[in-house]
Each structure stands twice: as C-alpha cells, then as structure tokens.
C-alpha positions as CSV (number, residue, x, y, z in Angstrom):
1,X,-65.4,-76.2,26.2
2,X,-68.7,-75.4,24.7
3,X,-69.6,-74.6,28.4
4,X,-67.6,-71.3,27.5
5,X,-68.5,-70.7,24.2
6,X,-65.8,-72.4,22.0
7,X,-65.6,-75.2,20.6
8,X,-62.8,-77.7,19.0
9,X,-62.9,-76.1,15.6
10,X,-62.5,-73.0,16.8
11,X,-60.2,-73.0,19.1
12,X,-58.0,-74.8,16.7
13,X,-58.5,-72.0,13.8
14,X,-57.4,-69.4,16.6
15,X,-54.2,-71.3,17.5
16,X,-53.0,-72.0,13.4
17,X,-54.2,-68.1,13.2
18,X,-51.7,-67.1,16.0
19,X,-49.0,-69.7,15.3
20,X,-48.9,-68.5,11.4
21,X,-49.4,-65.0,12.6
22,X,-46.7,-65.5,15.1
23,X,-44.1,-66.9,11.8
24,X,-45.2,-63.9,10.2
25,X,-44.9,-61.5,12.4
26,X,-41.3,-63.1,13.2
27,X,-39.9,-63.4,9.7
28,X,-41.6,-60.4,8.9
29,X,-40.9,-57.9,12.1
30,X,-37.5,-59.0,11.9
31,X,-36.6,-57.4,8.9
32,X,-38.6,-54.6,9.7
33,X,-36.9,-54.4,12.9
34,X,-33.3,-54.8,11.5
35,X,-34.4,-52.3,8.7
36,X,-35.5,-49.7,11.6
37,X,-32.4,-50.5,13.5
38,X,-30.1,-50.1,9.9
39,X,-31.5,-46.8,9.0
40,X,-31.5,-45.6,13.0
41,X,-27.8,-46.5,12.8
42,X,-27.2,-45.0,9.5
43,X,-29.2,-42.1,10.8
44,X,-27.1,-42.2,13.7
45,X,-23.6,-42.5,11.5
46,X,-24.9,-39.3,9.5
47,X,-25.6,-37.1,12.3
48,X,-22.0,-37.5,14.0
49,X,-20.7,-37.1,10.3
50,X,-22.3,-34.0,10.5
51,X,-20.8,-32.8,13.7
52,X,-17.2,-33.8,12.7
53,X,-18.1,-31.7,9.8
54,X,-19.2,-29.1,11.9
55,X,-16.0,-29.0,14.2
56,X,-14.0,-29.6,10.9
57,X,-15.4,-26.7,9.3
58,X,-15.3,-24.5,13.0
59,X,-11.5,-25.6,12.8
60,X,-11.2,-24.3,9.2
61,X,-12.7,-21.2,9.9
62,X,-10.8,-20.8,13.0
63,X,-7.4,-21.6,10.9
64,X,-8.5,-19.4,8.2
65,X,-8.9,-16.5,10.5
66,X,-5.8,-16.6,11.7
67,X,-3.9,-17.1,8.6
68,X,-6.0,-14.1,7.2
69,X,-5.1,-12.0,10.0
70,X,-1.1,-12.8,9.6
71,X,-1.7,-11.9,6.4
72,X,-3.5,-8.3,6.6
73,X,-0.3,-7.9,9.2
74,X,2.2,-9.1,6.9
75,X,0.5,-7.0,4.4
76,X,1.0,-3.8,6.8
77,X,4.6,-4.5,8.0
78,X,5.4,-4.6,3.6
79,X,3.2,-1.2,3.5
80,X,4.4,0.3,6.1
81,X,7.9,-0.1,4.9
82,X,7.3,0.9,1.5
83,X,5.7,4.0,2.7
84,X,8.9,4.7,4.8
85,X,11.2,3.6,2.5
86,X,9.1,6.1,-0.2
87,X,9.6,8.8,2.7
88,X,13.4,8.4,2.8
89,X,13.9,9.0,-1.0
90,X,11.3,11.7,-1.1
91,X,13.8,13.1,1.6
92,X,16.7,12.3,-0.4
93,X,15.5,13.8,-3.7
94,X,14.0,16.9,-1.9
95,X,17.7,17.3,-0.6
96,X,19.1,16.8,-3.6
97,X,17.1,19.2,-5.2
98,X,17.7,21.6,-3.1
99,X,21.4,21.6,-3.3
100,X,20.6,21.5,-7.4
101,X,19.0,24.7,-6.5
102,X,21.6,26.4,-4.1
103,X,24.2,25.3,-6.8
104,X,21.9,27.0,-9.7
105,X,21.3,29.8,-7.6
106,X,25.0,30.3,-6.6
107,X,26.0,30.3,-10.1
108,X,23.6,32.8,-11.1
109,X,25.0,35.1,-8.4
110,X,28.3,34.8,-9.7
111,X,26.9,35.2,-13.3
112,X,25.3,38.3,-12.4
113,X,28.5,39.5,-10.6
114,X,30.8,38.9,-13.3
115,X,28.0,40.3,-15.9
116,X,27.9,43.8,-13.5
117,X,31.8,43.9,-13.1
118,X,32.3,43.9,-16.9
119,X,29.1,45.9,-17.9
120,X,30.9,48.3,-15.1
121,X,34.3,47.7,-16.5
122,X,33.2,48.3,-20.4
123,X,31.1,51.5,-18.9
124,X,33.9,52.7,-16.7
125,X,35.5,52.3,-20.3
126,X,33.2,54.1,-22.0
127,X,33.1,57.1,-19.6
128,X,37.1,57.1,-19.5
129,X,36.9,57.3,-23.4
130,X,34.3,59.8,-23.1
131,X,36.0,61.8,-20.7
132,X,39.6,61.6,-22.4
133,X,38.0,63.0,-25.6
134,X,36.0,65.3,-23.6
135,X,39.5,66.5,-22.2
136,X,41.3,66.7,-25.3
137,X,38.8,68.6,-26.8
138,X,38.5,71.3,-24.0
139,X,42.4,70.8,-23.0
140,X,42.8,71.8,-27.0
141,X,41.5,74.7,-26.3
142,X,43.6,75.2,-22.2
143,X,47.2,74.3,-22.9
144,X,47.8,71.7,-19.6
145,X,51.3,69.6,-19.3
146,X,51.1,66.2,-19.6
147,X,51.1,65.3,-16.2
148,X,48.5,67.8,-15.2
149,X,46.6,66.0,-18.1
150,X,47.4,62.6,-16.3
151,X,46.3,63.9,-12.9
152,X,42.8,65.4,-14.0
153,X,42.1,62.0,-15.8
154,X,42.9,60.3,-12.7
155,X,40.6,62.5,-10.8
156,X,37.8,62.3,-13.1
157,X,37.6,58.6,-13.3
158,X,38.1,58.6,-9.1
159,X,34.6,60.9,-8.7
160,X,32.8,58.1,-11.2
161,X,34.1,54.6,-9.2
C-alpha cells in the first residue's frame, strides 16, 4: 500500500473520517431533509390555501354581483312604481282641481247673473220710479185718464227692457 502512496495510518484516518462523516451527514441531512420536505409541504399547503381563497373570493364576488344587480332591479321595479303611482295622484289631484275650478267658475257665473238681474231689476226700478214721477209731473200739467196713464207707463218701461 505504500506502493501507492498510503499507508495504514492513513487509510484508517480516511475511513473513521468518512464513517463519522457518513453518521453526521445522516443524522444531520435527515433533519435537514425532513425540515426541507416540512416547509416544501407547508409551502405546498399554503399555496392551495391560497387558491381555494382565490376561487372562494371569485365565488364571493361572483355572488355579490348578482345579488347587487337584483337589488339595483328591485330598487327600479319600487321606483318605478312610485313614480307611477305619484303620476296617478298628480292625475287625480289635477282632475280634481279642475272640477274645483269649473265648480268655482260656475258659481261665479251664476253670481254674476243673479248680481246683473237684480242691479237690472233695482235699475229697471229706478227708471220706472223715475219715469212715474217724470209722468206725474208732466201728466200734472196734460190731464190723461187713468188708463191712458197705465198704458204710457207700460210703453215706457217696454222701450228701456
């Protein structure tokens, strides 16, 4: 063996080197190993965690949508009817109004009627007064019968209707 170099000392040095090298290594490596192999898995674990989150959440999102969107809709369909149901009694009170304002106007008419009938009665009155004591005074003076008298009264008040 010293032919190539080594001898007895050495090669026995070399082989407790690698044996204890080789325990080592083996005690050691193995808890590197199952250390590596414990965070790869944990690593592992958290990464599909995260895509189940990430569907979750898509799912979520998706739902969310949705129940937004029936929602805005239901929200429309309640506008929509208020707004028409706002349109019928803005119909209603316009109609009623306007028979309010037929019913005023009407009344006013009559009013007015009645008002000119007796402001013509009270003048037609007035004039008949008027014209009786302009009569008397000039029939004091032309001596007329009392039907005559009746007759030109009659006239008189037939030229002012």
């Amino acid at each position: 063996m010293e032919a190539l170099g080594l001898n007895l000392v050495q090669i026995i040095s070399y082989t407790v080197i690698f044996i204890l090298f080789y325990l080592i290594s083996k005690r050691f490596l193995s808890n590197i190993f199952k250390i590596i192999e414990e965070r790869q898995s944990t690593i592992r674990e958290g990464l599909e965690n995260a895509q189940k989150a990430k569907l979750l959440k898509e799912e979520v999102i998706s739902e969310a949508q949705k129940e937004s969107q029936k929602i805005l809709e239901q929200a429309y369909l309640e506008a929509k009817t208020i707004i028409n149901n706002a349109k019928e009694k803005e119909q209603k009170i316009i109609a009623e109004a306007e028979k309010k304002y037929e019913g005023i106007i009407l009344h006013a008419r009559d009013d007015i009627e009645k008002m000119r009938e007796k402001a013509k009665q009270e003048g037609l009155k007035e004039a008949e007064l008027i014209i009786k004591y302009a009569i008397q005074q000039t029939f004091r003076e032309i001596q007329l019968t009392e039907e005559q008298h009746k007759e030109f009264i009659k006239k008189s008040l037939d030229l002012i209707k």
